[in-house]
C-alpha positions in Angstrom: -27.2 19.1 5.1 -24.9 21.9 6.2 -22.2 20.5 7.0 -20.7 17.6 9.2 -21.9 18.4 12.6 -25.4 19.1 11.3 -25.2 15.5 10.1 -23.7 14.4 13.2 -26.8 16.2 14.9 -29.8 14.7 12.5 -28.7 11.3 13.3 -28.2 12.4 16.8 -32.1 13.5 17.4 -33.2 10.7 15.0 -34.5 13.0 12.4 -32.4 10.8 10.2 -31.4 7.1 10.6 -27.8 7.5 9.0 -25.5 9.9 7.3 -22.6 10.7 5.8 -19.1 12.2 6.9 -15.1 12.3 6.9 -12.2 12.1 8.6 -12.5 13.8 11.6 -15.9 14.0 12.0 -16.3 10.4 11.9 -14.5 10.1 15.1 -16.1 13.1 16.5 -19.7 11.3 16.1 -18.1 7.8 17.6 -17.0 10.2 20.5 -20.5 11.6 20.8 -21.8 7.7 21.1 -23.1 7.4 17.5 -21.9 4.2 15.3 -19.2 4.2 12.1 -21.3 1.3 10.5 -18.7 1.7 7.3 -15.7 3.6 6.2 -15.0 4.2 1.9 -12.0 1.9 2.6 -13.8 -0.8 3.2 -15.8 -0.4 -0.4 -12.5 0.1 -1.9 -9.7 -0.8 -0.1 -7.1 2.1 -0.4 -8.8 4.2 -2.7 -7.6 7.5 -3.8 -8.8 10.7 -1.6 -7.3 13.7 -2.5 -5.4 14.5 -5.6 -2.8 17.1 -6.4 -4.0 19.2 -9.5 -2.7 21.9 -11.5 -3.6 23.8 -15.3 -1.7 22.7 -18.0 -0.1 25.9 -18.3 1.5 25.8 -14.8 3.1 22.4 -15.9 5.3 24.8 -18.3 8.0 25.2 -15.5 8.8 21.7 -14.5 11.6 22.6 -12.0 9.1 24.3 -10.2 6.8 21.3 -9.5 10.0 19.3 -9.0 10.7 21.7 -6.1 7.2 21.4 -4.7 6.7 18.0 -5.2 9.9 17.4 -3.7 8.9 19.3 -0.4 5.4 17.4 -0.4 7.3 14.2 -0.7 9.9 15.1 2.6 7.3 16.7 4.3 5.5 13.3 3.9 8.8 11.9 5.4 8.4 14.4 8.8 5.0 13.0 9.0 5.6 9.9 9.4 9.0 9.9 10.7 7.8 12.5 13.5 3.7 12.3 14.7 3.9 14.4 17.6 6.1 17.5 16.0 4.0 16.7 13.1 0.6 17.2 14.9 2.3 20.2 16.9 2.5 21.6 13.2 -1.2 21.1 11.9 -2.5 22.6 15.7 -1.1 26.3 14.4 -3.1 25.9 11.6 -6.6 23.4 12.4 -7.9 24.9 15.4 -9.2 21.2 16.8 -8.3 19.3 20.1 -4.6 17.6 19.5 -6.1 14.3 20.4 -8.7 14.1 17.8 -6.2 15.7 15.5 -3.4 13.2 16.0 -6.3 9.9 15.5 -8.0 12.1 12.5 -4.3 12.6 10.9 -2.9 9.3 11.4 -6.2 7.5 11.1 -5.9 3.9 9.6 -9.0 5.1 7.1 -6.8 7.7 5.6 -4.5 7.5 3.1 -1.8 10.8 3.4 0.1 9.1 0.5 1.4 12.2 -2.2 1.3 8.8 -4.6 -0.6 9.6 -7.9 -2.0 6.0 -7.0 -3.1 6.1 -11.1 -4.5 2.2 -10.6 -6.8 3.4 -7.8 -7.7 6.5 -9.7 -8.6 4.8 -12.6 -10.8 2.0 -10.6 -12.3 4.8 -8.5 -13.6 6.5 -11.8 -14.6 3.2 -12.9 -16.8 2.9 -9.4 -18.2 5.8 -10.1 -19.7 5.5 -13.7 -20.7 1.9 -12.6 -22.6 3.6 -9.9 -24.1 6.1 -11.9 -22.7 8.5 -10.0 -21.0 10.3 -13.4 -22.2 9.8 -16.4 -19.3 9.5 -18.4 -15.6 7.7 -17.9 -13.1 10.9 -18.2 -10.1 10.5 -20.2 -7.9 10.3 -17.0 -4.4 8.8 -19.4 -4.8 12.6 -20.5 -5.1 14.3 -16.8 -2.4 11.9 -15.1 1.2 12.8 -15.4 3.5 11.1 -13.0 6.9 11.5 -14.0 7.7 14.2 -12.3 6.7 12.4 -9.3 8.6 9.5 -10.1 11.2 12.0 -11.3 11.6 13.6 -7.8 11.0 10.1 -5.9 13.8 8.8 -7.7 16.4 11.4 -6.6 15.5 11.3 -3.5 16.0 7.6 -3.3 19.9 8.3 -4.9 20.1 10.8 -2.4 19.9 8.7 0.6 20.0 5.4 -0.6 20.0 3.8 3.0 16.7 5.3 3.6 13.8 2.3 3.8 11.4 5.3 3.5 11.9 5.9 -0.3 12.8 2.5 -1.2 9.0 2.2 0.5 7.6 4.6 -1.6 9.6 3.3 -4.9 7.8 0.0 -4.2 4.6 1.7 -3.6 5.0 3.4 -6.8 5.5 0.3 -9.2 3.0 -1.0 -7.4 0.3 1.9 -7.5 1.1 2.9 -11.2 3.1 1.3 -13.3 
């Protein structure tokens, strides 16, 4: 179909008896009185959503990336650390109601982690040759780099080493990818 609110509408009218959306149009059809039957978390439990990607020939200029990645990662911070200035933000941008932005943003189904999460990656690519869905298992130890991350991650732990936030992530981190 279209897009999300023509699925919303198909099941809607009963021209179809289910489909498939995301995050925030899942809450949008609950709101409109139709039925989340499952979310992709519950078929794999903190799976990977979106990925950062860039060419190999942008990785040429490391201190770059560490700058960006290092934003990403204290903009992360804000997020957490601050929901409503946080939403106030995204409003400027995603012209939605705040309410459904602030439960689409900080949904429980939605991981907003800047982790490379390589473990969940990997078992997600996995899923999907199982499934059928690609043919083929891509070589993802050649696409995944994440020192920098861990680079960046690191510092900013040394830089505030009261902060429970990166010790969180730290943990997260062994846990996710080492």
């Amino acid at each position: 179909m279209k897009n999300p609110p023509a699925v919303i509408e198909a099941v809607k009218s009963g021209q179809v008896d289910a489909g498939l959306v995301w995050g925030p149009h899942d809450l949008r059809a609950e709101d409109q009185g139709l039925k989340v039957v499952i979310h992709s978390t519950d078929l794999q439990p903190g799976h990977p959503c979106c990925r950062l990607v860039v060419t190999e020939a942008s990785l040429k200029n490391p201190v770059t990336w560490e700058k960006f990645l290092r934003a990403i990662l204290q903009a992360e911070k804000f997020a957490a650390e601050n929901k409503k200035e946080t939403i106030e933000s995204i409003a400027r941008y995603v012209k939605i109601d705040r309410q459904l932005l602030w439960r689409g943003y900080y949904s429980p189904y939605l991981d907003q982690s800047s982790d490379p999460d390589v473990k969940g990656v990997k078992h997600f690519a996995n899923v999907m040759v199982d499934s059928e869905f690609i043919s083929a298992k891509p070589d993802l130890d050649a696409a995944i780099d994440v020192r920098v991350y861990e680079k960046v991650l690191n510092q900013l732990a040394r830089e505030n080493p009261g902060d429970t936030f990166w010790k969180k992530l730290q943990k997260e981190f062994k846990r996710k990818d080492a």
